[in-house]
Biopython code that builds the backbone (N, CA, C, O; Angstrom):
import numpy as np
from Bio.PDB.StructureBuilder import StructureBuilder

atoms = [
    (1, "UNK", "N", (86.553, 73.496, 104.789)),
    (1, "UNK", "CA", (86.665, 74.105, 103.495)),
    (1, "UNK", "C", (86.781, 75.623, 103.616)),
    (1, "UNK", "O", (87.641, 76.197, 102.949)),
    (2, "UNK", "N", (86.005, 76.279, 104.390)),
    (2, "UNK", "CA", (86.137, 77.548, 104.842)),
    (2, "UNK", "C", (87.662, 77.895, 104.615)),
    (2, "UNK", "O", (88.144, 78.462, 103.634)),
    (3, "UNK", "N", (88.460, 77.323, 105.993)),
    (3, "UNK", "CA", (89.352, 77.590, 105.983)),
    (3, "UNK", "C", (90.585, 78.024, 104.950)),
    (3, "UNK", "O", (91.350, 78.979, 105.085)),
    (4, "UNK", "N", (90.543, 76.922, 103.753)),
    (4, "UNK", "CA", (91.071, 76.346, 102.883)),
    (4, "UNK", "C", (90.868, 77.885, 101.953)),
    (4, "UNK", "O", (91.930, 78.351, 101.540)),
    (5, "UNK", "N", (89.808, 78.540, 101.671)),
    (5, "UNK", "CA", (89.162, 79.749, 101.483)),
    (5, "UNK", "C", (90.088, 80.852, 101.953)),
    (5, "UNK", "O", (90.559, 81.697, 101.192)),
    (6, "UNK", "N", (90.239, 80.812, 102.811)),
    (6, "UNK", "CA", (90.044, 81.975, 104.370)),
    (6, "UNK", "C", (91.630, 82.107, 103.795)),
    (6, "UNK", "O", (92.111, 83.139, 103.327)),
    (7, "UNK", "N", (92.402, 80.668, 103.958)),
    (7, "UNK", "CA", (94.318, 80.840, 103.922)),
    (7, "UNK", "C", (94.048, 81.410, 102.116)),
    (7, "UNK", "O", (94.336, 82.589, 101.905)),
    (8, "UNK", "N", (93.584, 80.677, 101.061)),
    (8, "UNK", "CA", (93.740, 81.934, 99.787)),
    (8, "UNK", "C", (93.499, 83.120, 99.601)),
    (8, "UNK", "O", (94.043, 83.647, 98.630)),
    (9, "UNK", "N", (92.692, 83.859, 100.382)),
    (9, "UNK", "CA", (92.651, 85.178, 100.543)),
    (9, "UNK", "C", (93.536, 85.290, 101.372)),
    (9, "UNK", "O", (94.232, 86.163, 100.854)),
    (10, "UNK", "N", (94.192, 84.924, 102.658)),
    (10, "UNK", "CA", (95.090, 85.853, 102.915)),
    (10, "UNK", "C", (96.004, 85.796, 101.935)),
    (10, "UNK", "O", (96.748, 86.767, 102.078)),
    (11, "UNK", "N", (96.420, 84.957, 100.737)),
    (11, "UNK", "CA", (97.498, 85.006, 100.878)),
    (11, "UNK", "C", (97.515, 85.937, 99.211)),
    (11, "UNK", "O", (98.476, 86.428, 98.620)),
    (12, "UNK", "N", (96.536, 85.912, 98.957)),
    (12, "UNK", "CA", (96.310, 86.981, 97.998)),
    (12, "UNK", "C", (96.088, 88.216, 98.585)),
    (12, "UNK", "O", (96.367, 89.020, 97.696)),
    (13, "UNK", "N", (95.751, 88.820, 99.560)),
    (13, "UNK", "CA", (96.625, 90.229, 100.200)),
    (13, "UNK", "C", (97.801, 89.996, 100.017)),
    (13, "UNK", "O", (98.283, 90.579, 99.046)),
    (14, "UNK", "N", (98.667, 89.158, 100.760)),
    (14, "UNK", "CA", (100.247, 89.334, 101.077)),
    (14, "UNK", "C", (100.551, 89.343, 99.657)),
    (14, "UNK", "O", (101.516, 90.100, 99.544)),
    (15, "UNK", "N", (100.176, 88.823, 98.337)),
    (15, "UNK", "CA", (100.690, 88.407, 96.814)),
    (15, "UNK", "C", (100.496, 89.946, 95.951)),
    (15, "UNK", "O", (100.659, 90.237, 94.766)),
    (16, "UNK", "N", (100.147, 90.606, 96.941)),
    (16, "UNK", "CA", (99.597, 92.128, 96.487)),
    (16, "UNK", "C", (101.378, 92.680, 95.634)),
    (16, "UNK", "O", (102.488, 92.545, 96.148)),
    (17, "UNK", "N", (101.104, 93.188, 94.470)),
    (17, "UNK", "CA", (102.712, 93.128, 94.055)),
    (17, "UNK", "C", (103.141, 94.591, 94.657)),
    (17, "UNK", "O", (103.839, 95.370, 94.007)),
    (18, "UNK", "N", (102.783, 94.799, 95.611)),
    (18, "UNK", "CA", (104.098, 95.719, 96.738)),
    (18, "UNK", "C", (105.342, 95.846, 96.418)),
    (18, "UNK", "O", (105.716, 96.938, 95.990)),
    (19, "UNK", "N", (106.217, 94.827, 96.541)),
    (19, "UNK", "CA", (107.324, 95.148, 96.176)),
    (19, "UNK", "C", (107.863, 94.962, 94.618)),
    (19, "UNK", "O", (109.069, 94.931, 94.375)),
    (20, "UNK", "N", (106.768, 94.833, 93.504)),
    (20, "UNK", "CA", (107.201, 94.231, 92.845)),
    (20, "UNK", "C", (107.747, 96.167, 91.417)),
    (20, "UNK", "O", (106.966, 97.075, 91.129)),
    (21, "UNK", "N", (108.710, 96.075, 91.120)),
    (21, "UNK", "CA", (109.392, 97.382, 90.625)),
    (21, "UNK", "C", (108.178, 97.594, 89.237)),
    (21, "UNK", "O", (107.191, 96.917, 88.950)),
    (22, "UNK", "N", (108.585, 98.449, 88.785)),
    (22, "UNK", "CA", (108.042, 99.176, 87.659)),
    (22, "UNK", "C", (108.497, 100.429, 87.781)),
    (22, "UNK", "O", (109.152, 100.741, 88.775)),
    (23, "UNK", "N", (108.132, 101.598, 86.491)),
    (23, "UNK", "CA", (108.785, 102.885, 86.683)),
    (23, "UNK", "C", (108.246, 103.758, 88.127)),
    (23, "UNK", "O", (108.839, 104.784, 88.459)),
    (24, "UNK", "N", (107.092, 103.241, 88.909)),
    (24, "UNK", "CA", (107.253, 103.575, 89.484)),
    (24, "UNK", "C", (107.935, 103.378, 91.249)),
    (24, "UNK", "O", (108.067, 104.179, 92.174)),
    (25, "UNK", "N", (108.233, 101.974, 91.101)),
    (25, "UNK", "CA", (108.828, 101.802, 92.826)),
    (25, "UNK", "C", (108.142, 100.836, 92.927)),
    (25, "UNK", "O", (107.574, 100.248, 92.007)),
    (26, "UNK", "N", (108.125, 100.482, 94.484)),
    (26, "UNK", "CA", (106.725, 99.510, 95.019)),
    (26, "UNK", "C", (105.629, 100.072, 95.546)),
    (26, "UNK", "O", (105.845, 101.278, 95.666)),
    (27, "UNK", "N", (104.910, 99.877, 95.795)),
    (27, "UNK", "CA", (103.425, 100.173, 96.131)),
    (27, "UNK", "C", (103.140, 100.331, 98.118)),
    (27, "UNK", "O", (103.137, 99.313, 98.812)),
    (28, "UNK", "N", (103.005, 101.243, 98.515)),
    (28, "UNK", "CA", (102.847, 100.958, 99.758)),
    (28, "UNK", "C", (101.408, 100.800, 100.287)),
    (28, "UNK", "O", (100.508, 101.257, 99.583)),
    (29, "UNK", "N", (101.058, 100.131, 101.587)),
    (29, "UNK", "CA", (100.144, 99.386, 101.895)),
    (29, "UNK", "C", (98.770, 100.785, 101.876)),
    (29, "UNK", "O", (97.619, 100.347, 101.878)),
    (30, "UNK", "N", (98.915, 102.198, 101.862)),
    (30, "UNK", "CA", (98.188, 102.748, 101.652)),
    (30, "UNK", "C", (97.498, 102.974, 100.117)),
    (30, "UNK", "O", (96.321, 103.107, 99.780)),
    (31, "UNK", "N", (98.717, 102.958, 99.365)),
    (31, "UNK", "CA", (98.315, 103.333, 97.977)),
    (31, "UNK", "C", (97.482, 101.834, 97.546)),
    (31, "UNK", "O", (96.587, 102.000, 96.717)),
    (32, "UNK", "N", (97.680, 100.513, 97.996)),
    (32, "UNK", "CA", (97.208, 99.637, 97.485)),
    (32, "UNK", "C", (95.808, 99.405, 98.161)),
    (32, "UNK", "O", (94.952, 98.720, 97.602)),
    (33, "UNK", "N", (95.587, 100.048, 99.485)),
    (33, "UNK", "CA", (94.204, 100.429, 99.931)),
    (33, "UNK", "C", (93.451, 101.712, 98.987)),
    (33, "UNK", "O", (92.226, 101.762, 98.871)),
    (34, "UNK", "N", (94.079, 102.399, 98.548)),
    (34, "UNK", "CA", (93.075, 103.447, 97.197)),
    (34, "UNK", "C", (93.169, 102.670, 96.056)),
    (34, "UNK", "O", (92.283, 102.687, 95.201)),
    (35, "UNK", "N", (94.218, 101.954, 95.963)),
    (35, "UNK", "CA", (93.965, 100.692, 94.446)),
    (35, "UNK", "C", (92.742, 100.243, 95.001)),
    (35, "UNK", "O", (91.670, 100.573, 94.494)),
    (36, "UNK", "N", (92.807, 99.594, 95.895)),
    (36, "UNK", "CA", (91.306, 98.422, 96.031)),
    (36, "UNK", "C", (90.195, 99.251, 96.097)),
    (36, "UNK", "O", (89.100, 98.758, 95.826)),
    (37, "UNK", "N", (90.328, 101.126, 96.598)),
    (37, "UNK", "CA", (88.837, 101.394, 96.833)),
    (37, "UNK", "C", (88.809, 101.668, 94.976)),
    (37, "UNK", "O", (87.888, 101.206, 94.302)),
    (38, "UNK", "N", (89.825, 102.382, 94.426)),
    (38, "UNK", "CA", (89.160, 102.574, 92.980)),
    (38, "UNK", "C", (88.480, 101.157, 92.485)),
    (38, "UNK", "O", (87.263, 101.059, 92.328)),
    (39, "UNK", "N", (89.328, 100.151, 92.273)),
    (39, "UNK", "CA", (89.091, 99.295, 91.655)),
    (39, "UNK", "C", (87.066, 98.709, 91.732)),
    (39, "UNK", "O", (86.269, 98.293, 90.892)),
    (40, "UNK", "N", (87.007, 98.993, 93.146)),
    (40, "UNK", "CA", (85.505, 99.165, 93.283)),
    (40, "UNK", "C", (84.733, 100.234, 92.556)),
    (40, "UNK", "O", (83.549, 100.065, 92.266)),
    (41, "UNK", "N", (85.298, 101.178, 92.301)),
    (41, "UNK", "CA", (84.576, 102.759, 92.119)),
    (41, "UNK", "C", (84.744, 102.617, 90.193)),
    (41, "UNK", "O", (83.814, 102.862, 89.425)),
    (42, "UNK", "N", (85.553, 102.359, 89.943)),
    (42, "UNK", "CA", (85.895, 101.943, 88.517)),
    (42, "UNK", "C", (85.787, 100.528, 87.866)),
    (42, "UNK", "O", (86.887, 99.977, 87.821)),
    (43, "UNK", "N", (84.712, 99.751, 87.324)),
    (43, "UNK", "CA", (84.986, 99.040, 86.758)),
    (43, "UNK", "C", (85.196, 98.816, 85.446)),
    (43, "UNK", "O", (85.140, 99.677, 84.568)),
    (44, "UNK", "N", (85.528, 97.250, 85.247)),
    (44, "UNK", "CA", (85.949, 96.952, 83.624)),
    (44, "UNK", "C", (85.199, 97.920, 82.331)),
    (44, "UNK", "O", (85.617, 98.270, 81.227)),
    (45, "UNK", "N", (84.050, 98.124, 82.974)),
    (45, "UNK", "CA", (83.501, 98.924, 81.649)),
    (45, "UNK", "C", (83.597, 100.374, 81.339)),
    (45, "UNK", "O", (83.137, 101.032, 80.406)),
    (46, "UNK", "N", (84.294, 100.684, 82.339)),
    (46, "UNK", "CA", (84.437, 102.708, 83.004)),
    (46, "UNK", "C", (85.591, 102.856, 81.802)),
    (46, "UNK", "O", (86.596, 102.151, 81.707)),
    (47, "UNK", "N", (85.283, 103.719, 81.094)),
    (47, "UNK", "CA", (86.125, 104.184, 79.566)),
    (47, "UNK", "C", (87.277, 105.270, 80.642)),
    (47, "UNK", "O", (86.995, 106.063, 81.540)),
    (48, "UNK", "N", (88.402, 104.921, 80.148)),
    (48, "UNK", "CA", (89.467, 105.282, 80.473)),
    (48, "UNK", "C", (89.461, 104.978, 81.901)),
    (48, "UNK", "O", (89.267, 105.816, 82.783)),
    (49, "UNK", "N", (89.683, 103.736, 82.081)),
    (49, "UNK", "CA", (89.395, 102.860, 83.538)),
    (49, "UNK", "C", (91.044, 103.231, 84.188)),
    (49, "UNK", "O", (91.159, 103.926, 85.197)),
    (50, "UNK", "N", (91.731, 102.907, 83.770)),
    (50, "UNK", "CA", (93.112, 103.054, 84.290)),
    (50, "UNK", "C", (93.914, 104.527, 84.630)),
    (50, "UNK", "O", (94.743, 104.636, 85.534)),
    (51, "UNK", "N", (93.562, 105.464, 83.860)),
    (51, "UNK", "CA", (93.709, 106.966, 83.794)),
    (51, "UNK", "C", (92.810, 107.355, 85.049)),
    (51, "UNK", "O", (93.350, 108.327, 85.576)),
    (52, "UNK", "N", (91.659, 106.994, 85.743)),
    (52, "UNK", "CA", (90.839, 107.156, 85.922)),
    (52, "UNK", "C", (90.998, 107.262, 87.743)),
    (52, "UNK", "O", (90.615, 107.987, 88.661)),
    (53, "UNK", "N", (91.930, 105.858, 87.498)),
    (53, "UNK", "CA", (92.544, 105.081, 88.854)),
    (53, "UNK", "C", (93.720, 105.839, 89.448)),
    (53, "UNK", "O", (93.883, 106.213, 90.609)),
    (54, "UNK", "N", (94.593, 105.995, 88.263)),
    (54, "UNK", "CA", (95.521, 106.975, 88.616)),
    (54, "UNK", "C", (95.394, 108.248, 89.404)),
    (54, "UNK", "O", (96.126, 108.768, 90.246)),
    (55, "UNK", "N", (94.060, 108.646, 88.789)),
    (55, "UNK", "CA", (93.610, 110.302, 89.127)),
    (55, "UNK", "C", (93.148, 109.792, 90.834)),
    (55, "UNK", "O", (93.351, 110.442, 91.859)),
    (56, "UNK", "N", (92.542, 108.560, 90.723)),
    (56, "UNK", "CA", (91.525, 108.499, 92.404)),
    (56, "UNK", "C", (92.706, 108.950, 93.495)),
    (56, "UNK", "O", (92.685, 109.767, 94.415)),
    (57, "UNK", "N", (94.059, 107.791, 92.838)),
    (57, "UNK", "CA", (94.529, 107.481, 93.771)),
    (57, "UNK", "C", (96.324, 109.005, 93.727)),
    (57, "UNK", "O", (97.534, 108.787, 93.662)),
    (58, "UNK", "N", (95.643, 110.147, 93.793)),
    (58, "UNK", "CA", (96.466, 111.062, 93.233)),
    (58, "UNK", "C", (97.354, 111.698, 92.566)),
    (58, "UNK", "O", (97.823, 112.831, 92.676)),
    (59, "UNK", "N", (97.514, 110.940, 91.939)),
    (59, "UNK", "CA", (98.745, 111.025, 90.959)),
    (59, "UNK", "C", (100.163, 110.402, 90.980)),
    (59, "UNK", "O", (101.179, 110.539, 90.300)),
    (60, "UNK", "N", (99.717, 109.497, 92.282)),
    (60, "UNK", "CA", (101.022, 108.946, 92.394)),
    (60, "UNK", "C", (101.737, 107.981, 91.666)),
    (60, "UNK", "O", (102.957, 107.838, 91.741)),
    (61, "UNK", "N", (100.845, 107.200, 90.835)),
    (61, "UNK", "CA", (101.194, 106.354, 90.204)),
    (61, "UNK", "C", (100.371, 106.637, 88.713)),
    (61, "UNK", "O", (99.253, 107.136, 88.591)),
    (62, "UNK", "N", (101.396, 106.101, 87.495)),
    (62, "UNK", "CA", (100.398, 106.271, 86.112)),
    (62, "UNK", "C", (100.040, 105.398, 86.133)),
    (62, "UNK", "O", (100.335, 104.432, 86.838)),
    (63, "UNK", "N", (98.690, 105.632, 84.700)),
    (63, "UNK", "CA", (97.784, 104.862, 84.094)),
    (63, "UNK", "C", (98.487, 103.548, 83.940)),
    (63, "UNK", "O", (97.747, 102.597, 84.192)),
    (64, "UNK", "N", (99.591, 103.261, 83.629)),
    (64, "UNK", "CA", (100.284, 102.632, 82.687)),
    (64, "UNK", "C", (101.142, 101.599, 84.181)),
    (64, "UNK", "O", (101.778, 100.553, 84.054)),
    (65, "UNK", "N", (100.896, 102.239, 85.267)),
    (65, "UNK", "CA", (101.654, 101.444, 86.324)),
    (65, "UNK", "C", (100.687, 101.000, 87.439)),
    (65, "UNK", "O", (101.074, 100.357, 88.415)),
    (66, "UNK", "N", (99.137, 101.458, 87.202)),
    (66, "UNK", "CA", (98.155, 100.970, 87.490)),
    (66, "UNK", "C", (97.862, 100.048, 87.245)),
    (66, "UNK", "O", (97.608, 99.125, 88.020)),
    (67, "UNK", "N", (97.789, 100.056, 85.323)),
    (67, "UNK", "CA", (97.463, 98.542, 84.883)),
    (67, "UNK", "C", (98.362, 97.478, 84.999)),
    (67, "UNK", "O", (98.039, 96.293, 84.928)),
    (68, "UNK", "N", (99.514, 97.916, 85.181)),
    (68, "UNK", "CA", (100.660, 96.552, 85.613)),
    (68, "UNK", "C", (100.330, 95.689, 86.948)),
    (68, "UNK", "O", (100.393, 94.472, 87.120)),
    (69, "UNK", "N", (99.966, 96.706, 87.812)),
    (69, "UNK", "CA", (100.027, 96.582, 89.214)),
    (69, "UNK", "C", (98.767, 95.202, 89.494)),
    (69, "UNK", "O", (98.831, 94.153, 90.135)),
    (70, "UNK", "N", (97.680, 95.841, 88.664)),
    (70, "UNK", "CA", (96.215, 94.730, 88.407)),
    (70, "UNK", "C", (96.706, 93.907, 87.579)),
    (70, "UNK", "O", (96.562, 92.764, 88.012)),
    (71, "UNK", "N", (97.347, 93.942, 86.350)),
    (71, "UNK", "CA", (97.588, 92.295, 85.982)),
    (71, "UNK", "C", (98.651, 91.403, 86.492)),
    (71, "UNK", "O", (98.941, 90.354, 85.916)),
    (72, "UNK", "N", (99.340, 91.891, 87.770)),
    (72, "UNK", "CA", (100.534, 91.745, 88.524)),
    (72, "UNK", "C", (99.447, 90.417, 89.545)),
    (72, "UNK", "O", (99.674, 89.233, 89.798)),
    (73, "UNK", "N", (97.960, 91.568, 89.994)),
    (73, "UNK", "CA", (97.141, 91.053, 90.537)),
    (73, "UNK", "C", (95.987, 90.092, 90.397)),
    (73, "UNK", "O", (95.221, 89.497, 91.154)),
    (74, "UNK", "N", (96.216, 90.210, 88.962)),
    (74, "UNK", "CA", (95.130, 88.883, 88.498)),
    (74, "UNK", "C", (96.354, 87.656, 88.284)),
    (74, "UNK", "O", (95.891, 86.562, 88.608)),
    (75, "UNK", "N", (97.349, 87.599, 87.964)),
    (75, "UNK", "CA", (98.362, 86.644, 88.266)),
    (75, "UNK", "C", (98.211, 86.017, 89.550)),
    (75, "UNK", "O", (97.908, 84.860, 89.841)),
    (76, "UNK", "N", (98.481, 87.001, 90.245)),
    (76, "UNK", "CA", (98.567, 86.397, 91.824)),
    (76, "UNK", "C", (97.567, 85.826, 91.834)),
    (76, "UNK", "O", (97.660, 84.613, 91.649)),
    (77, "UNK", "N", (96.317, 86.350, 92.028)),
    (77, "UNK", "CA", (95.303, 85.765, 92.330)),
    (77, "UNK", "C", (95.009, 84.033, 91.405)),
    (77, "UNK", "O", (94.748, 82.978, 91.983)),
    (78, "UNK", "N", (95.126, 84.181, 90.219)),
    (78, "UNK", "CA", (95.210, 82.803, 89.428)),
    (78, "UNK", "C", (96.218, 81.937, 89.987)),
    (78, "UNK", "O", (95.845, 80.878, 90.492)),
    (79, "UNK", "N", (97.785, 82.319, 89.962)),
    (79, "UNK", "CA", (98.272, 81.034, 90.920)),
    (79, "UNK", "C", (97.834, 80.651, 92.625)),
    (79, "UNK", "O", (98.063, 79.552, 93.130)),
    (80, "UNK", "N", (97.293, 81.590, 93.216)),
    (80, "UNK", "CA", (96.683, 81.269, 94.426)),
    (80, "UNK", "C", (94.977, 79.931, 94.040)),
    (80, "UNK", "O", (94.666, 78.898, 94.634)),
    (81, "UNK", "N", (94.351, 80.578, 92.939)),
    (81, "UNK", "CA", (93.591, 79.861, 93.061)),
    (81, "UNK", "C", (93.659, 78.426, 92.419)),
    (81, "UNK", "O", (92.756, 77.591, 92.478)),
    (82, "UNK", "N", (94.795, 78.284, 91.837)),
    (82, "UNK", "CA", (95.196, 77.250, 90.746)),
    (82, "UNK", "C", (95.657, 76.225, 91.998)),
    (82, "UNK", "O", (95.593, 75.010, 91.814)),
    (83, "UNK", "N", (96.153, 76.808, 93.359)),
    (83, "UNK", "CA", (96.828, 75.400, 93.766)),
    (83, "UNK", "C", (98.244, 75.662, 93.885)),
    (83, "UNK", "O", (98.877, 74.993, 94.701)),
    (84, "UNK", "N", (99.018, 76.809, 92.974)),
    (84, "UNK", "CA", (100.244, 76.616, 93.076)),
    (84, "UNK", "C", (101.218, 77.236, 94.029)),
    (84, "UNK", "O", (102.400, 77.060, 94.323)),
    (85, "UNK", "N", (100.233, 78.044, 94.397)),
    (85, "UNK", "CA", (101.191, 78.817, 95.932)),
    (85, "UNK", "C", (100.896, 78.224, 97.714)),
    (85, "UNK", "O", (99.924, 78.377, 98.454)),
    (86, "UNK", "N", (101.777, 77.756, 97.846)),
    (86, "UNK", "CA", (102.061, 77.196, 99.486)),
    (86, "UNK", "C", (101.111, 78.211, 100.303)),
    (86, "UNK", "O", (101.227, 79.436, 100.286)),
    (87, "UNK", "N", (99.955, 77.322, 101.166)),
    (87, "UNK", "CA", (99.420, 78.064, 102.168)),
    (87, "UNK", "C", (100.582, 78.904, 102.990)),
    (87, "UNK", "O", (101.736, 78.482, 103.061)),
    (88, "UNK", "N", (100.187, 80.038, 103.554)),
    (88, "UNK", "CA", (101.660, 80.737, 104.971)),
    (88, "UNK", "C", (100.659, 80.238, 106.118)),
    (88, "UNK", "O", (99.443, 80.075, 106.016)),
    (89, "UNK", "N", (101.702, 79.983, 107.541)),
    (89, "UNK", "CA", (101.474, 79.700, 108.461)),
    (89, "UNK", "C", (101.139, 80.760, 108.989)),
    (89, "UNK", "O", (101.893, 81.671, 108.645)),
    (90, "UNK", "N", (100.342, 81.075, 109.679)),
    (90, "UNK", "CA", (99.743, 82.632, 110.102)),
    (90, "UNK", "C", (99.821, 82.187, 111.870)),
    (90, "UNK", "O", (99.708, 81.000, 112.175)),
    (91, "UNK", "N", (99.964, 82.953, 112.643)),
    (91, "UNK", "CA", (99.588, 82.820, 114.842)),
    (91, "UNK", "C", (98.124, 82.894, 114.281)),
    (91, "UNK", "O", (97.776, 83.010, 113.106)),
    (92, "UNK", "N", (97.256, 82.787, 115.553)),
    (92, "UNK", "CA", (96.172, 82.788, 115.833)),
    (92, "UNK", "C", (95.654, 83.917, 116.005)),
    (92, "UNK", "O", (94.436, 84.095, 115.983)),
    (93, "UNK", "N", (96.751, 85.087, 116.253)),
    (93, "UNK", "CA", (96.692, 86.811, 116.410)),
    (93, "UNK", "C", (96.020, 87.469, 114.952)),
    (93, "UNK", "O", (94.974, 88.068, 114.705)),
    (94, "UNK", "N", (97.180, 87.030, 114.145)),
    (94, "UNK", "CA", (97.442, 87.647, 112.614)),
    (94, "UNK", "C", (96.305, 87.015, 111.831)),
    (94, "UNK", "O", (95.956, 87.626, 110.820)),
    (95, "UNK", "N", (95.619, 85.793, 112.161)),
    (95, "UNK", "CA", (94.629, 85.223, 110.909)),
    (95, "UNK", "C", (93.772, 85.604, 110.704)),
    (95, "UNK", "O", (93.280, 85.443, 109.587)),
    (96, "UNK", "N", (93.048, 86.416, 111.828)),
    (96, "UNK", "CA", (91.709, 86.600, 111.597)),
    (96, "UNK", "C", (91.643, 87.945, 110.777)),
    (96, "UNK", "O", (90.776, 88.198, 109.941)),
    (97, "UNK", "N", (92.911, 88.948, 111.217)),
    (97, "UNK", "CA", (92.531, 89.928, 111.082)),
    (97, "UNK", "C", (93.259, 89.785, 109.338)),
    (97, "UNK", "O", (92.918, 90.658, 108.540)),
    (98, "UNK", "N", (93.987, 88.951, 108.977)),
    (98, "UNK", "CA", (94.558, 88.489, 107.744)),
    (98, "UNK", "C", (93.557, 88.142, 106.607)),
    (98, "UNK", "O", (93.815, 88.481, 105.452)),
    (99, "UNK", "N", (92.339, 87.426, 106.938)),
    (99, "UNK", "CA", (91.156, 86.700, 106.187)),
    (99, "UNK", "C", (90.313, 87.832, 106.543)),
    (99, "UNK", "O", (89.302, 87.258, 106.138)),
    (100, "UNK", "N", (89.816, 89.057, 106.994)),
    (100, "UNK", "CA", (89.675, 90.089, 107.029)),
    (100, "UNK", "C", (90.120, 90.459, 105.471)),
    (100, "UNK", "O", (89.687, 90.126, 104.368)),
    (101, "UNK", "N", (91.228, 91.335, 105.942)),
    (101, "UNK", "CA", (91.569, 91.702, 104.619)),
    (101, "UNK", "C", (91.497, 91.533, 103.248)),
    (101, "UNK", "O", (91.173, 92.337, 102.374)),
    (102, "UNK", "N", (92.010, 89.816, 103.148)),
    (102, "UNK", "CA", (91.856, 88.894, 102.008)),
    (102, "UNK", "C", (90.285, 88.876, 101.760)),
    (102, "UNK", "O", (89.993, 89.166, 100.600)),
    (103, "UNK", "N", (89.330, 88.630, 102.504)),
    (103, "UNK", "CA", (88.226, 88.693, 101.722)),
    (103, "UNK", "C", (87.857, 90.333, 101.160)),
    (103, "UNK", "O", (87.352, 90.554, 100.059)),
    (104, "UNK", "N", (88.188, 91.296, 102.065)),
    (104, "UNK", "CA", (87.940, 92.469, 101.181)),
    (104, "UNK", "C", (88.587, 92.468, 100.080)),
    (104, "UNK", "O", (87.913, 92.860, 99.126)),
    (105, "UNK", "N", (89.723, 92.153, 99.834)),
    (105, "UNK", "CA", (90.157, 92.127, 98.465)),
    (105, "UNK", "C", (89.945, 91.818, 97.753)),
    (105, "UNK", "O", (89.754, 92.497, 96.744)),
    (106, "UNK", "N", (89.815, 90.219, 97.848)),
    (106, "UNK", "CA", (89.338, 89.403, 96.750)),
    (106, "UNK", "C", (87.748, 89.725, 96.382)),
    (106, "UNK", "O", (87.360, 89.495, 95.237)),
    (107, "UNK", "N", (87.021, 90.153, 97.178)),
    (107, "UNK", "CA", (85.797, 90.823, 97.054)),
    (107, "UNK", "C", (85.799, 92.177, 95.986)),
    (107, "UNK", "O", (84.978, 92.530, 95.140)),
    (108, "UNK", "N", (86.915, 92.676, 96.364)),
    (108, "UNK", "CA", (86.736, 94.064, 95.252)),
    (108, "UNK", "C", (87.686, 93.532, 93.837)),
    (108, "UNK", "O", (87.713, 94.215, 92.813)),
    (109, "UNK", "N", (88.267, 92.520, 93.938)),
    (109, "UNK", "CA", (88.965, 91.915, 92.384)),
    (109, "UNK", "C", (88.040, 91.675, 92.045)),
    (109, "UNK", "O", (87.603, 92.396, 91.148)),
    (110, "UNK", "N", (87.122, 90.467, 92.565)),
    (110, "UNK", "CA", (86.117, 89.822, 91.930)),
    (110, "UNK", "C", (85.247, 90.939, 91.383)),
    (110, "UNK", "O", (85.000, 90.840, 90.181)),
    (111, "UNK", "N", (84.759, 91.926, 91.988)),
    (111, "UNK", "CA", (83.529, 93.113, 91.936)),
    (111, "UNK", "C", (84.171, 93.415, 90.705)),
    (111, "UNK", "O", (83.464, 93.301, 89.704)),
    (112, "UNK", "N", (85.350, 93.773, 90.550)),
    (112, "UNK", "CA", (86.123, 95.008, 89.569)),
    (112, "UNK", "C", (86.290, 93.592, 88.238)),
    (112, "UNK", "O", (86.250, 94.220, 87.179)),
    (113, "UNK", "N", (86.413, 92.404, 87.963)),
    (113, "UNK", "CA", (87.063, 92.144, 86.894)),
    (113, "UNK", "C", (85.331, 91.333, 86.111)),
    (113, "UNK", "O", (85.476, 90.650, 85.098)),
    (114, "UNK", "N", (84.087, 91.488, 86.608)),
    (114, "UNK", "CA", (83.256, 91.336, 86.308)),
    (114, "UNK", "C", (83.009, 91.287, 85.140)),
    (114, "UNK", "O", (81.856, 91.078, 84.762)),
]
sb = StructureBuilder()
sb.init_structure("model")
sb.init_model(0)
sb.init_chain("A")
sb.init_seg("    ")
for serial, (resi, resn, name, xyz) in enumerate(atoms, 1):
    if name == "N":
        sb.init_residue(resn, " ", resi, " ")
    sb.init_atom(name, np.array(xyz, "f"), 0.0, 1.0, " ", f" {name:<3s}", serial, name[0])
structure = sb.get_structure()
């Protein structure tokens, strides 16, 4: 069962909407590492939560492409946990350090949508 665990978090890292457009571009794997630390540092109840995120993560992205980016990410995360997205085949190299990741993430969604 672990496992079963272990492959939905990775695959909610990889579901991270990176490439997915908005006014501002895609998201690169750094800016979505200051998404995940705000998202810890800011939660649901932090008044002007999204403005807030923008500022952590320098101005690179708006308020307004912040909040896309997180409900881009509570999507993902709901069809991952629903069943509807195909486990990925991961080497034995890439998994560990893959379910790594995925649990930090899903650790700071979960923390942040409290």
């Amino acid at each position: 069962m672990a496992s079963a665990a272990g492959s939905k978090q990775q695959q909610a890292m990889m579901s991270l909407p990176s490439s997915r457009g908005g006014g501002g571009g895609g998201w690169t794997q750094r800016q979505n590492k200051q998404f995940e630390c705000a998202l810890a540092v800011y939660d649901k109840e932090t008044p002007d939560r999204w403005h807030n995120i923008a500022r952590y993560m320098g101005g690179a992205k708006s308020a307004d492409e912040v909040r896309r980016h997180f409900d881009h990410l509570v999507e993902d995360v709901a069809r991952i946990e629903s069943g509807r997205v195909p486990f990925p085949r991961y080497s034995s190299s890439s998994s560990s350090r893959g379910a790594d990741d995925g649990n930090r993430l899903l650790t700071v969604f979960h923390l942040s949508s409290v």
